[in-house]
C-alpha positions in Angstrom: 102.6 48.8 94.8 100.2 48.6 92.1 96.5 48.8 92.4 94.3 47.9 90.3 90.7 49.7 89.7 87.3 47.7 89.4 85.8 49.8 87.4 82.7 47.8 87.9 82.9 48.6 91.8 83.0 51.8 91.3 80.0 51.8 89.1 78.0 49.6 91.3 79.4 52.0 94.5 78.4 55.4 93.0 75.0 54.0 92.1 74.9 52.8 95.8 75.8 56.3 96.7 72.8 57.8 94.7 70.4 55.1 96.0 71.3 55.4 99.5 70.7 59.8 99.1 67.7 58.7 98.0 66.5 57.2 101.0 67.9 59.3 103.4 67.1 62.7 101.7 63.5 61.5 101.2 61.3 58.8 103.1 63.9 58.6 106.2 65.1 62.5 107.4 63.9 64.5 103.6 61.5 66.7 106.0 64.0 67.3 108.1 66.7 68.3 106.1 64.1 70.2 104.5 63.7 72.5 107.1 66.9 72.3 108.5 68.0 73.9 105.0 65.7 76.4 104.1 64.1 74.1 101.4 60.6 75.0 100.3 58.5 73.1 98.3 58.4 76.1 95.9 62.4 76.0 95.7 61.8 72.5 94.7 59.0 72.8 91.9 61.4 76.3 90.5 64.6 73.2 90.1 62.3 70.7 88.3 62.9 71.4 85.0 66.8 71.3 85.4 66.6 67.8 87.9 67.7 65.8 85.0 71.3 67.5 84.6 70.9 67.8 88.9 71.1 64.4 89.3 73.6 63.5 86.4 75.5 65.8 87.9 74.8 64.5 91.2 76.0 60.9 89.6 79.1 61.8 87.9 80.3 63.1 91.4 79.6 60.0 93.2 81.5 58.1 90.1 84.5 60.6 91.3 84.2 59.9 94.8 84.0 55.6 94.3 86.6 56.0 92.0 88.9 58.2 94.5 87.9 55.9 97.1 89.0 52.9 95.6 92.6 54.0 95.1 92.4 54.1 99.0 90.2 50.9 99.5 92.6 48.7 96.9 95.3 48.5 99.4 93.0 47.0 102.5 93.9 43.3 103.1 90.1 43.0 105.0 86.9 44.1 105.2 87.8 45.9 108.4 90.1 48.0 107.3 88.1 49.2 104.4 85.5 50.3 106.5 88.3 51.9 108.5 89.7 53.5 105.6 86.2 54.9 104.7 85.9 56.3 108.2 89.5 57.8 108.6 88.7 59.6 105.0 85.0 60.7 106.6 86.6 62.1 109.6 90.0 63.5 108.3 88.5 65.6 105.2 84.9 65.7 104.8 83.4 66.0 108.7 86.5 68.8 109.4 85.6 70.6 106.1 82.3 70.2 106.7 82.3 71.5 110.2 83.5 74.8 108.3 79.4 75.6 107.5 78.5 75.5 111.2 81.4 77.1 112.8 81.9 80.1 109.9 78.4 79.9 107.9 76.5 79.8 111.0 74.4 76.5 109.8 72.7 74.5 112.3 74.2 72.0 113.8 71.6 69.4 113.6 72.1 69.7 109.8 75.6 69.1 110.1 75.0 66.0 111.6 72.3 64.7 109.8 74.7 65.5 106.2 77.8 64.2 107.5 75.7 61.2 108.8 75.0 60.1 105.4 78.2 60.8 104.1 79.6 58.4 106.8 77.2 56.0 106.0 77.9 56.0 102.0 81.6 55.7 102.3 81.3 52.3 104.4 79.0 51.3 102.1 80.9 52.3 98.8 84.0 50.9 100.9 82.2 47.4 101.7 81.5 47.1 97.8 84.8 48.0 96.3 86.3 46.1 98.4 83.9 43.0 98.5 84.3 43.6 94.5 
């Protein structure tokens, strides 16, 4: 079975990615992953002047994870199972890994949950556009 890559998708779906870490890293829960994480204000203003490689950084791994996702999402026949493939790929490697930081690292839980709530929530988005793409 061949599958073909929209590369287009996956442009559109790692820019959804950035947009949507936006939100939820600043107006909706930013204060309290803030705290959650140990992030000051002064940690913040001392990153500044590197923000611009941060976030092209930041971009060019969301591009890696859209196109990764895609190779998964290209063999869906609906919408449905998109979304279920986003979620099976949520649960099976990045909420187990994940969980590593609470169980071994000692992190809170309550950031566990707000992190691996937006990375559930970006891959059924990113899913919903390659596939809808």
């Amino acid at each position: 079975m061949e599958i073909e890559i929209n590369y287009i998708a996956v442009l559109v779906a790692g820019v959804a990615n950035m947009v949507l870490g936006a939100i939820w890293y600043g107006p909706l829960f930013g204060k309290q992953w803030m705290s959650l994480s140990g992030m000051t204000k002064e940690k913040i203003e001392k990153a500044k002047p590197n923000m611009n490689k941060l976030y092209a950084a930041g971009f060019l791994v969301s591009l890696v994870m859209a196109y990764v996702l895609a190779w998964f999402v290209g063999v869906a026949e609906s919408m449905d199972a998109a979304l279920m493939t986003g979620f099976w790929i949520w649960l099976g490697f990045i909420a187990t890994v994940t969980a590593g930081n609470v169980l071994w690292k000692g992190e809170p839980r309550q950031l566990w949950l707000l992190d691996n709530g937006y990375r559930l929530l970006a891959l059924l988005v990113m899913s919903a556009i390659i596939f809808s793409m």
